[in-house]
C-alpha positions as CSV (number, residue, x, y, z in Angstrom):
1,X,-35.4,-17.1,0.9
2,X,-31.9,-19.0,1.6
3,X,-28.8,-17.7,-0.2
4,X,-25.0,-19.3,-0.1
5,X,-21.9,-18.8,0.8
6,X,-19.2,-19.6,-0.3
7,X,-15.4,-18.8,2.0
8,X,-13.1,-19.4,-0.5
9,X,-9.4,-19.8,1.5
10,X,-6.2,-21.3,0.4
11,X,-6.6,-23.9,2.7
12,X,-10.1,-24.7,3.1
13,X,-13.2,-23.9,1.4
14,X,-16.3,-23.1,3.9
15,X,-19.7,-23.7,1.9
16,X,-23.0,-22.5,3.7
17,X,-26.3,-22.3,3.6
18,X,-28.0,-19.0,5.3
19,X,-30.9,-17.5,5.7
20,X,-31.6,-13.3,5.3
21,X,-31.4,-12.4,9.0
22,X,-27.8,-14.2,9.6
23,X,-29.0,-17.4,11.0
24,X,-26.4,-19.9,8.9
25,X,-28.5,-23.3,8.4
26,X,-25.9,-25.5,7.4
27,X,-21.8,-25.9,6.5
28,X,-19.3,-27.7,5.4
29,X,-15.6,-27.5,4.7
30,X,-13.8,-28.7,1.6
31,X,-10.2,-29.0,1.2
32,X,-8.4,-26.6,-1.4
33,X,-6.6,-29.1,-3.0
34,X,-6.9,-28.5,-6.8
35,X,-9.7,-26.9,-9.0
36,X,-10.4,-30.3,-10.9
37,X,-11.0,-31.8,-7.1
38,X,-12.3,-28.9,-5.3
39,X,-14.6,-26.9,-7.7
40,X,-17.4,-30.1,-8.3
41,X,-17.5,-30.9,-4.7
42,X,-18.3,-26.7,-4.1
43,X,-20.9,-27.0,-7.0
44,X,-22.3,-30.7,-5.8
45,X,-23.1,-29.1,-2.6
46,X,-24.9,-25.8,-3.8
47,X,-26.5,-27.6,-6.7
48,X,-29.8,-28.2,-5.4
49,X,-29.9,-26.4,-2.3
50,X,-32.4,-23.9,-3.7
51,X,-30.4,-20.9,-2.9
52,X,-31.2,-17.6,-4.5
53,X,-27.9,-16.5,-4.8
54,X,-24.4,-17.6,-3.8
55,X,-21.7,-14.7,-2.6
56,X,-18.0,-15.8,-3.0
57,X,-15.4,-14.3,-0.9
58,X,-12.2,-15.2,-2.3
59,X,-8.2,-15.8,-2.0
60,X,-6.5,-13.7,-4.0
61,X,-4.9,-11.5,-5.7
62,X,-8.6,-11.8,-7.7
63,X,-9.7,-9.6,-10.8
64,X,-12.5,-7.4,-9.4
65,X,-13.2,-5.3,-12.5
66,X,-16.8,-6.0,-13.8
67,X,-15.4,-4.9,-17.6
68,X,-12.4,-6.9,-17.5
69,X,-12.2,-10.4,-19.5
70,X,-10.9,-12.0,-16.5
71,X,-13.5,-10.4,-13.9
72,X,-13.6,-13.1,-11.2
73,X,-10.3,-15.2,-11.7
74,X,-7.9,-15.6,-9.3
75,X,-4.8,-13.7,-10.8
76,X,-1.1,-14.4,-9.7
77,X,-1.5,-16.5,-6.3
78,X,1.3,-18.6,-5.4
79,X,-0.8,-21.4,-5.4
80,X,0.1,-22.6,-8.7
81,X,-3.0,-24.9,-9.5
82,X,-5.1,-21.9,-9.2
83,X,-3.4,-19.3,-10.9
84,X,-5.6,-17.6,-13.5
85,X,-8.3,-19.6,-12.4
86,X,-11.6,-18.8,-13.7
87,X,-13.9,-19.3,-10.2
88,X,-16.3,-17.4,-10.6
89,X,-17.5,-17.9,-14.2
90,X,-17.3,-21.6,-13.4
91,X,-19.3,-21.6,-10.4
92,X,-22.2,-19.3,-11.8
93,X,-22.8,-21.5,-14.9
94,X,-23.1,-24.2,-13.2
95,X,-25.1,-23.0,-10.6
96,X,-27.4,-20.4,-12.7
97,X,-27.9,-17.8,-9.8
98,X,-26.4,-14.3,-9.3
99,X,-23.7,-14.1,-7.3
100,X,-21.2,-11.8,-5.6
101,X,-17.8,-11.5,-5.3
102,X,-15.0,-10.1,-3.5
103,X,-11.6,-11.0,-1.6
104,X,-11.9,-13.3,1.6
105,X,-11.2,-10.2,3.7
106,X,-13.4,-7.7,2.4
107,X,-15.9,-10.5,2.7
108,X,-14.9,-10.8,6.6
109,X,-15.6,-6.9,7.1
110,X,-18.2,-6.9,5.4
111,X,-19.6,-9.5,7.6
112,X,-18.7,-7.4,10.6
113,X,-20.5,-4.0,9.5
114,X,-23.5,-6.7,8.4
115,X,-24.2,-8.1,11.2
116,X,-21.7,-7.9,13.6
117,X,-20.7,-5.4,16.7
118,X,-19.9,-2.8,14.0
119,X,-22.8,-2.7,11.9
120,X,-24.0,0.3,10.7
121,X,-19.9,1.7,11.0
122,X,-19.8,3.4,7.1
123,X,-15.8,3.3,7.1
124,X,-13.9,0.5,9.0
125,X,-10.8,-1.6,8.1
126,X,-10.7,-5.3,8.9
127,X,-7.2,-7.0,9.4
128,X,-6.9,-11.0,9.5
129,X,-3.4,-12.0,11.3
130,X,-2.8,-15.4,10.8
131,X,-0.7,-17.5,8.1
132,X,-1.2,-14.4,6.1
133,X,-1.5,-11.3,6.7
134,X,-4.5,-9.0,4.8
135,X,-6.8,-6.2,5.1
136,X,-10.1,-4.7,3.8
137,X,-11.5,-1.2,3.8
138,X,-14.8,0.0,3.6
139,X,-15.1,3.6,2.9
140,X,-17.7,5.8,3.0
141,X,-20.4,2.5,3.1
142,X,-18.8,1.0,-0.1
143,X,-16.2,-1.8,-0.1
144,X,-13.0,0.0,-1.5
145,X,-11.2,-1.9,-5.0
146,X,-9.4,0.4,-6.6
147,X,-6.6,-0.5,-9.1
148,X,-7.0,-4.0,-8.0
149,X,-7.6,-4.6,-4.4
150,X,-6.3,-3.4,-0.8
151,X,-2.7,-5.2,0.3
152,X,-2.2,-4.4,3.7
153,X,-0.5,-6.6,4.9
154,X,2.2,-6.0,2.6
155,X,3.0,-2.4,3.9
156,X,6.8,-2.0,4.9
157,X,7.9,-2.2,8.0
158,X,10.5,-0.3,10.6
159,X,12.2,-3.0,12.4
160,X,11.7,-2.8,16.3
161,X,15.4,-1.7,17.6
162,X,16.2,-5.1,19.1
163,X,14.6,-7.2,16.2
164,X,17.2,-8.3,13.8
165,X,14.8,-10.6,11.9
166,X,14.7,-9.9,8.1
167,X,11.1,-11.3,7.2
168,X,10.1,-14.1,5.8
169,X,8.0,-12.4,2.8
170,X,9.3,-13.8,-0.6
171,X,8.5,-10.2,-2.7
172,X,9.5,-7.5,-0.1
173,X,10.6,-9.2,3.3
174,X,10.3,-7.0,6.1
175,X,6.6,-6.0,5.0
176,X,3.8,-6.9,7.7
177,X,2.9,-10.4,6.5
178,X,6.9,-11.2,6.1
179,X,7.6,-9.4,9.9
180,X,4.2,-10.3,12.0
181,X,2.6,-13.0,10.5
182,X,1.9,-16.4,12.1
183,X,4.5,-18.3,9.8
184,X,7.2,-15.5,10.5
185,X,6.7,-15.6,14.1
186,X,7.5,-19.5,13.8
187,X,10.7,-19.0,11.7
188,X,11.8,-16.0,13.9
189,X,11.2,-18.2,17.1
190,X,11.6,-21.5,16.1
191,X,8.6,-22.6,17.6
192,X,4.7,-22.2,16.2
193,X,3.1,-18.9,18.0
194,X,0.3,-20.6,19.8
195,X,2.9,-22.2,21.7
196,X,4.6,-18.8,22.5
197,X,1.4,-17.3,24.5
198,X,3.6,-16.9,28.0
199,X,6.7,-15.3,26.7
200,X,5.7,-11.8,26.9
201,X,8.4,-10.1,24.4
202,X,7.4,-12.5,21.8
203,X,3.7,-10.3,21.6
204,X,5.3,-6.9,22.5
205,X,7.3,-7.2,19.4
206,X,4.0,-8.3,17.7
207,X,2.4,-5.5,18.8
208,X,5.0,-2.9,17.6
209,X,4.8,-4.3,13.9
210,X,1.0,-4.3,14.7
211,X,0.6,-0.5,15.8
212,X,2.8,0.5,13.0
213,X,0.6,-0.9,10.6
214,X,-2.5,0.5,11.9
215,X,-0.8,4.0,12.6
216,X,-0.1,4.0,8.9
217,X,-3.8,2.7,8.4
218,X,-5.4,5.5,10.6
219,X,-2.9,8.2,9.2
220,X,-3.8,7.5,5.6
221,X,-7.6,6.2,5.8
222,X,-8.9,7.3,8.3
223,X,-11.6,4.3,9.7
224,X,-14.3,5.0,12.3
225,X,-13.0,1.2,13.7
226,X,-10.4,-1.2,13.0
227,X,-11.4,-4.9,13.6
228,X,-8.3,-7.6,14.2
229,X,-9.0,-11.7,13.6
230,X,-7.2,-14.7,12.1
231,X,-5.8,-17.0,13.9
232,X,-3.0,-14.8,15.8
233,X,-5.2,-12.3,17.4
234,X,-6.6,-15.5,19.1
235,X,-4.0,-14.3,21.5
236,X,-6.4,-12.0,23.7
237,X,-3.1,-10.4,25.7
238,X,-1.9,-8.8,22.1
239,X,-5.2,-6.2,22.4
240,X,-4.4,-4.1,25.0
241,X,-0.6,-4.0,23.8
242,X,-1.6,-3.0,20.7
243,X,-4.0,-0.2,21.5
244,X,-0.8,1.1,23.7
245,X,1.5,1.3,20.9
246,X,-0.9,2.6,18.2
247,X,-0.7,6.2,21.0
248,X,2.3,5.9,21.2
249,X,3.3,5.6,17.9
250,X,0.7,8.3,16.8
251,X,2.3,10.6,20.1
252,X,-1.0,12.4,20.1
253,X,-1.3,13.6,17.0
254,X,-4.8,13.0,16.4
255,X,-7.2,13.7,19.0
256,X,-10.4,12.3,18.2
257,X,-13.6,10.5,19.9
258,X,-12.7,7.1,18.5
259,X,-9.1,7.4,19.5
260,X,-10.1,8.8,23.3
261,X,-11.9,5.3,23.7
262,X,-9.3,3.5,21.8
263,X,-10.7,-0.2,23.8
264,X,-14.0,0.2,21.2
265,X,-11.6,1.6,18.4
266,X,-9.7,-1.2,18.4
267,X,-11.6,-4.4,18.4
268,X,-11.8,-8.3,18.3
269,X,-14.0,-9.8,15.6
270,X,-17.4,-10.3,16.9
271,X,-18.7,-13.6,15.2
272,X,-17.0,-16.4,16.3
273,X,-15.2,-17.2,13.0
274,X,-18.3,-16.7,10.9
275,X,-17.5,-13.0,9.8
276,X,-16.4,-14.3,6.6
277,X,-19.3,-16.8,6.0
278,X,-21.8,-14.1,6.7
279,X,-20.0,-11.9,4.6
280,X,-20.7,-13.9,1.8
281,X,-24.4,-13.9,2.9
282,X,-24.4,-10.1,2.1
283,X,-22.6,-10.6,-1.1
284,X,-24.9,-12.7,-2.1
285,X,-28.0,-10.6,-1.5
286,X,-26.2,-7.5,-2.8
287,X,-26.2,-9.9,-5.6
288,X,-29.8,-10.8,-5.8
289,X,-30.7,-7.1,-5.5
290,X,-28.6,-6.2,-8.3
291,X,-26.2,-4.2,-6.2
């Protein structure tokens, strides 16, 4: 039995074609331009593929509430062409199979506890650091919703001492996307942060907006393991500074295991840039099953 995925991301959509045990067959990447261009290409390529189900992990905000009218639209993005965008309603008439749905970074962690180096982990947060900023929880084995959806990245910030940066973040500025993110680092820098890997206060200030937010992750959820991607924590040197400030930020007071050996508390994602497609995969038998 094959299933698809579908990575739905501002920029790009990723469309695969996987089979149970993880192994992805086929992919392909269409550009999210508008949903009059974007949606038949998605549809074209699933349309006789044969796949059992399709799981949708998807840019938000998204509506996630299986009674609501608007249960799998895209809400208020700032993506104008795709505000109150009815994706997944669209996609599953055409296509005629179950399918599952959920935000692109839920759809990452779940790809992680899946089939990853934390699978089997029942409560873990996933962070993806890159031209955003966002997060996904899983607690107690169940992907957490809620009123809508986890924001994390949006969580306000205490400026580092010596940062006089306001944040780039059109709603609330100094949150984490507006302090930390990839396009803030540019605009506080000048230059893009790939190009800033050899300036060492550039990630120690990273790291301080990084710790804080995963002290005030730890503090209030409590994870078994906290998984960092996107494009910024391409930057391997940012690891071990951020596992640093995260104690000292928390100045001991929690002792646990996980804390104890904070260098497998505090992890890289484990699938080359697949978590997301392979989350999908599980949304999409979660789907098939009825889950």
């Amino acid at each position: 039995m094959i299933y698809g995925a579908l990575e739905a991301g501002g920029t790009k959509m990723i469309c695969a074609i996987c089979k149970e045990n993880g192994e992805i067959i086929e992919q392909c990447s269409i550009p999210t331009v508008s949903p009059d261009e974007t949606i038949p290409a998605i549809i074209a390529y699933f349309k006789d593929k044969g796949i059992a189900a399709l799981g949708i992990a998807c840019f938000g905000p998204i509506d996630l509430h299986k009674s609501s009218p608007t249960y799998g639209y895209i809400t208020s993005t700032p993506k104008v062409k795709w505000q109150n965008y009815p994706i997944l309603p669209v996609i599953q008439k055409a296509l005629s199979v179950p399918c599952g749905f959920d935000t692109d970074v839920n759809g990452s962690l779940l790809g992680e506890v899946s089939y990853g180096a934390s699978r089997g982990i029942e409560n873990a947060v996933y962070i993806t650091i890159g031209t955003g900023i966002g997060g996904g929880v899983l607690s107690n084995g169940k992907l957490l919703h809620g009123m809508l959806h986890p924001e994390l990245g949006h969580m306000t910030m205490i400026p580092h001492e010596r940062d006089h940066f306001q944040g780039i973040c059109p709603f609330h500025k100094n949150c984490l996307e507006g302090m930390a993110s990839g396009p803030a680092m540019e605009v506080r820098y000048g230059k893009k942060a790939d190009t800033l890997s050899e300036i060492p206060m550039v990630w120690e200030m990273e790291a301080y907006y990084i710790g804080q937010a995963l002290c005030n992750i730890i503090l209030t959820l409590s994870p078994e393991r906290i998984i960092l991607g996107g494009g910024v924590m391409h930057q391997e040197q940012l690891f071990p500074l951020i596992r640093a400030e995260v104690k000292k930020q928390l100045n001991g007071y929690l002792q646990t295991e996980e804390l104890n050996d904070i260098d497998h508390y505090i992890v890289p994602a484990s699938l080359n840039d697949n978590q997301g497609v392979l989350g999908c995969l599980q949304l999409a038998i979660n789907a098939k099953k009825g889950l």
